[in-house]
C-alpha positions in Angstrom: 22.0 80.1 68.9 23.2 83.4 70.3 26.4 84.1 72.7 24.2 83.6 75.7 22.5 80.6 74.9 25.5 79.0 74.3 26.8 79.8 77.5 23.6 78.7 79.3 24.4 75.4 77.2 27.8 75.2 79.1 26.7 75.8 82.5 27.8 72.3 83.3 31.1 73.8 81.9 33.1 76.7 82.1 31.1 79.2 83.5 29.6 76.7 86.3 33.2 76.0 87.3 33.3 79.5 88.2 32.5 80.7 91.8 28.8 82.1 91.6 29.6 85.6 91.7 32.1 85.4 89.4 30.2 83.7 86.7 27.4 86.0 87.3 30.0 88.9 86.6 30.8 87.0 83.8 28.1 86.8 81.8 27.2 91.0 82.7 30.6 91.4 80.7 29.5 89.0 78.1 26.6 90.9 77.7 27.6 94.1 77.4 30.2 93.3 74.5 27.9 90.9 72.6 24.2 92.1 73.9 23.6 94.2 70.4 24.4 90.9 68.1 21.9 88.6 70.0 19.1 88.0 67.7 16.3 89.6 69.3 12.4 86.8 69.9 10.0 87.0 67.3 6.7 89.2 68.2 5.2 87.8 71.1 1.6 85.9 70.9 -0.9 88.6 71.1 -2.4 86.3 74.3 0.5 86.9 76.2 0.2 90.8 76.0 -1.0 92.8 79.3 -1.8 96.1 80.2 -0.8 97.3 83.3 0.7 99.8 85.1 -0.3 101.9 82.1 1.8 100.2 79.8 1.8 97.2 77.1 3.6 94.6 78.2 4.0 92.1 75.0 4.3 89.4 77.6 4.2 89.6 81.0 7.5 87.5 81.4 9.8 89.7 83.7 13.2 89.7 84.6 13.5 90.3 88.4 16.0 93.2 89.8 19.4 91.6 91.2 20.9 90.3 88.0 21.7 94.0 86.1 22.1 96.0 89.3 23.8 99.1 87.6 21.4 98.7 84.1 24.4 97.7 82.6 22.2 95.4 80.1 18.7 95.7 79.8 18.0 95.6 76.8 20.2 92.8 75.7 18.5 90.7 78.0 15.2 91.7 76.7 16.0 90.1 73.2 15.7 86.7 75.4 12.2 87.3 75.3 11.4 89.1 78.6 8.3 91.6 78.6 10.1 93.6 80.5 13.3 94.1 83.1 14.0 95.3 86.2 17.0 96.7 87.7 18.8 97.2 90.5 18.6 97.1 93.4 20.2 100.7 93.4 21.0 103.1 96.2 22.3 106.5 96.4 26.0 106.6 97.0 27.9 103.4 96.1 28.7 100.0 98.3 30.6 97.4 98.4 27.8 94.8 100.1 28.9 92.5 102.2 31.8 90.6 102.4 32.7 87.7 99.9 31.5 84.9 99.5 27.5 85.7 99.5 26.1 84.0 96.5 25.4 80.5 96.5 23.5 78.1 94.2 21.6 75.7 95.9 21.7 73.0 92.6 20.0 69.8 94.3 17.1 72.6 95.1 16.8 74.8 92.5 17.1 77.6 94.6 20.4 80.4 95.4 21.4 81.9 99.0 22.6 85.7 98.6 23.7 88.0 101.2 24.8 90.7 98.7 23.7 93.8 100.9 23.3 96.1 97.7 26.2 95.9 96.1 26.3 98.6 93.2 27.9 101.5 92.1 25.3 103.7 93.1 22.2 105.9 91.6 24.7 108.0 89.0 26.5 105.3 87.5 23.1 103.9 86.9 21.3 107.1 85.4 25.0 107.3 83.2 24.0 103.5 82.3 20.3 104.2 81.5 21.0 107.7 79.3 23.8 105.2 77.3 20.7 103.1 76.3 20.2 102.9 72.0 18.2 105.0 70.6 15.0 103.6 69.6 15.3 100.9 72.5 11.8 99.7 73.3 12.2 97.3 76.1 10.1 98.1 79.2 12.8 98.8 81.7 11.9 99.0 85.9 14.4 100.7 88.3 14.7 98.9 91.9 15.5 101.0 94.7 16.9 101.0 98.1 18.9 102.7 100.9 22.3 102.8 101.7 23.3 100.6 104.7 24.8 103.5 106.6 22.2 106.2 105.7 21.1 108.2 108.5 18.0 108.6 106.6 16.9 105.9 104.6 13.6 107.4 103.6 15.2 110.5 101.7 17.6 107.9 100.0 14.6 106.6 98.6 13.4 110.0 97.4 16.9 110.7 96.3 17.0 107.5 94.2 13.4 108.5 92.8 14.3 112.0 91.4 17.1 111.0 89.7 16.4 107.7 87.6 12.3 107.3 87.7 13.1 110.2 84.5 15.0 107.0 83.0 12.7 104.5 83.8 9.6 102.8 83.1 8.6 102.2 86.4 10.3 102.5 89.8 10.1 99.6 92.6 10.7 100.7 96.4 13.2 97.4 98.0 12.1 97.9 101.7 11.9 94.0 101.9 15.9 92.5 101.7 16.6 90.5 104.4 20.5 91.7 103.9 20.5 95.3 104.8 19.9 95.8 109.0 16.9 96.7 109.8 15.7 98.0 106.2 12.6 95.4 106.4 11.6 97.8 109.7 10.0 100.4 106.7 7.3 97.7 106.6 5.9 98.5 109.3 2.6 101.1 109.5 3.9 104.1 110.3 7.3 104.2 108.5 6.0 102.6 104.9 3.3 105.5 105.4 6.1 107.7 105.7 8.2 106.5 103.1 5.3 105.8 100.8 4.3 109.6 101.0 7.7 111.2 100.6 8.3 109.0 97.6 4.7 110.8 96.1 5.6 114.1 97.1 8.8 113.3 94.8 7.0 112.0 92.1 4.5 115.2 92.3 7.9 117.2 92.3 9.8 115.7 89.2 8.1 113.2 86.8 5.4 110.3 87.5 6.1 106.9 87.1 4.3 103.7 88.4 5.8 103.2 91.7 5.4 99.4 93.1 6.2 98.2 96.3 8.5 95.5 96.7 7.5 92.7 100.3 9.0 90.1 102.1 7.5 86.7 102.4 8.0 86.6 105.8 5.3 88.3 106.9 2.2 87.3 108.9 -1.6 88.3 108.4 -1.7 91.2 110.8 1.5 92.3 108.9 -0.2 91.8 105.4 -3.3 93.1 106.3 -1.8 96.2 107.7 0.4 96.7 103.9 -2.6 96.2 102.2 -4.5 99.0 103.8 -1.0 101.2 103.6 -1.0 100.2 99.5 -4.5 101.1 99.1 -4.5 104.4 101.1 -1.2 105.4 99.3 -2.6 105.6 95.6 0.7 103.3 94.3 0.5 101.1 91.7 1.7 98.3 92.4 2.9 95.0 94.4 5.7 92.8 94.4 5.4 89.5 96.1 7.8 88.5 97.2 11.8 89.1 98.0 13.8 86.0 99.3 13.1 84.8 102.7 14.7 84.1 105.7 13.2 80.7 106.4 14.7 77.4 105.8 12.5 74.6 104.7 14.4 71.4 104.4 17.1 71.2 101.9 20.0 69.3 100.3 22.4 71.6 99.2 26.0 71.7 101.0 25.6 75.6 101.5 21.6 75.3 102.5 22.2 77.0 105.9 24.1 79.8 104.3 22.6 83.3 105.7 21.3 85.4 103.2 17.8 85.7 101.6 17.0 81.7 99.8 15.7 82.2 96.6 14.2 80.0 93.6 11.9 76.7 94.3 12.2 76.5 97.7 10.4 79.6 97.8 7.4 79.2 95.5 5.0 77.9 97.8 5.7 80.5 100.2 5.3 83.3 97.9 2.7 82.2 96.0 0.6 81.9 99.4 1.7 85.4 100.1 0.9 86.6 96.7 -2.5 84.8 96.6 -3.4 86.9 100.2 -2.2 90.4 98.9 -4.9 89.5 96.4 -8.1 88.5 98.4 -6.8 91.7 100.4 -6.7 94.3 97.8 -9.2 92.9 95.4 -7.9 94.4 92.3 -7.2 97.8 93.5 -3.2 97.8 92.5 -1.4 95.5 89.8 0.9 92.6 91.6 3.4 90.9 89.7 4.0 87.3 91.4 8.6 86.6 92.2 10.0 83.7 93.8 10.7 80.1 92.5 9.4 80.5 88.6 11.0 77.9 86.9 8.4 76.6 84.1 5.1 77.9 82.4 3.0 75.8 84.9 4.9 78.1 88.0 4.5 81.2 86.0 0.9 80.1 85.7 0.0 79.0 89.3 1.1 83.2 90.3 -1.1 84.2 87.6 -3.8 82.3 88.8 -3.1 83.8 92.5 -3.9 87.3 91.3 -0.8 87.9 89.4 -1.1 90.4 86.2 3.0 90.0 85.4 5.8 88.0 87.2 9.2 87.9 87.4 12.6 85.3 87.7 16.0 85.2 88.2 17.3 82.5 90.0 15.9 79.4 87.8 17.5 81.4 85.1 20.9 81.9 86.3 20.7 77.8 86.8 19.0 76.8 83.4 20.0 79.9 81.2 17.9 81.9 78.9 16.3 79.3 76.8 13.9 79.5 79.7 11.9 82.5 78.9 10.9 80.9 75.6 9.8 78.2 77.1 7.5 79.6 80.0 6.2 81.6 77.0 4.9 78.8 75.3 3.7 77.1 78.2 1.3 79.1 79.0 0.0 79.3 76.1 -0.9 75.8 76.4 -2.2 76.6 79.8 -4.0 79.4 79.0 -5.6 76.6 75.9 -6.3 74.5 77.8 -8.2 76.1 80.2 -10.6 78.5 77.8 -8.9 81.4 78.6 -8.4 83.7 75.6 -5.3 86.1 77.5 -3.3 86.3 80.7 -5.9 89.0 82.0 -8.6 86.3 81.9 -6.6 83.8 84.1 -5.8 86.5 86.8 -6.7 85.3 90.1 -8.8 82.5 89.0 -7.0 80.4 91.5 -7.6 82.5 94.4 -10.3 82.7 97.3 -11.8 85.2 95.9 -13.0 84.0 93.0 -14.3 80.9 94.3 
């Protein structure tokens, strides 16, 4: 049992006792002491693998950006299992986010409320953090990226962020889509994410290519959806991340379930994985999407792969059930998949959706 399993194992202990976002902080220092001496997962099934993005993914298990925001530990948390990590989200200069409290775990739901507003230490701390990685490090590692609150131009803090860490990266994911920076989920819209969309290629054409993915809200009607569809298509990017948190409230339990912030985890897997399924019918294949938002067992990580998902991605059911998860969703599907003919994850993607039926 490593460090970090055994503090997953104590959740109902110490580090739950702690105020969210200090426990989260918690286990990022944990991590960074003990990362190197966690026993890294066996290889993964070769059923699990995917290509995408022009990569090998061994699994297509992600880790979602908002737990390592400065890639302080990516590739410790790989050895949990994870096909791959994303971090971040990171912007330009460094910020505080907003004030304290912001994170809140919704435990009778499943789910977390955060209004952390970016909080990092900005895109050179991060590049420092990135060039620190071991040598020979092989996890597949995705930089998030995003403006600062006070930019007076929010589109060339997204080119900024681009030239400096897509060099360190795997992959680079644009965060137009947080519901806790004013007015950021405007670059949705036709005309800016057109605008954005093409400065961020015009960087890549200028300094090195990486996939670039965009990251969407869930909140989002058809006219909205169609209209980022045609943007994503027209642009030539690779990817699609449905979805962020959302705004909305369905009916929960938890004391803070009115908090504002973005709402997280099971209360938002429908919603996303209706979202996800349309960005699917819409673009037919044309970029790779990787399904976010209430993952919390195989038969989750399934129903996004079924909705036209090639990879997803978690955070929240982690931070509430601790690593032990990944394994578990691992072999899970590979019952699923079993159980269901299907010799890989490619040949389950989108089977669920409208357009193959």
């Amino acid at each position: 049992m490593s460090i970090f399993d055994l503090g997953g194992n104590l959740a109902a202990g110490a580090l739950r006792r702690l105020e969210a976002e200090t426990a989260h902080r918690t286990t990022i220092r944990l991590l960074k002491s003990w990362g190197p001496l966690i026993p890294p997962c066996g290889p993964d099934d070769p059923r699990l693998a995917v290509q995408a993005l022009g990569m090998n993914f061994p699994n297509p298990v992600g880790l979602a950006a908002g737990f390592d925001k400065d890639a302080e530990v990516p590739d410790a948390m790989a050895r949990f299992g994870f096909g791959f990590v994303e971090c971040g989200t990171v912007t330009p200069r460094p910020q505080a986010g907003n004030p304290r409290p912001r994170l809140f775990r919704l435990t009778e739901d499943g789910g977390v409320i955060n209004r952390m507003g970016f909080n990092n230490r900005g895109m050179a701390a991060a590049a420092a953090n990135l060039k620190a990685r071991r040598r020979g490090a092989r996890a597949i590692v995705g930089i998030n990226i995003g403006a600062n609150k006070d930019s007076i131009d929010r589109i060339a803090d997204y080119a900024a962020c681009y030239a400096v860490l897509a060099p360190l990266a795997d992959y680079v994911t644009v965060n137009v889509s947080s519901p806790n920076t004013p007015g950021l989920r405007g670059l949705q819209n036709r005309e800016e994410l057109t605008r954005l969309l093409g400065s961020l290629l015009e960087s890549r054409a200028r300094t090195v290519v990486r996939p670039l993915l965009l990251k969407i809200a869930p909140d989002l009607d058809g006219h909205a959806l169609d209209e980022i569809a045609e943007v994503v298509r027209a642009s030539g990017i690779e990817g699609l991340i449905v979805s962020n948190t959302t705004i909305t409230r369905p009916p929960l339990r938890s004391e803070h379930g009115q908090e504002a912030g973005g709402l997280s985890g099971a209360p938002l897997f429908e919603l996303s994985t209706r979202v996800l399924g349309g960005m699917y019918d819409r673009l037919g294949g044309a970029v790779t999407l990787v399904g976010v938002g209430g993952i919390a067992s195989g038969a989750d990580a399934y129903a996004k792969i079924q909705a036209g998902a090639s990879l997803v991605q978690l955070y929240s059911a982690l931070a509430l059930g601790g690593p032990s998860l990944v394994t578990r969703i691992k072999r899970d599907l590979l019952t699923l998949l079993a159980r269901d003919g299907h010799c890989s994850i490619v040949s389950a993607v989108g089977t669920g959706s409208r357009a193959q039926n």
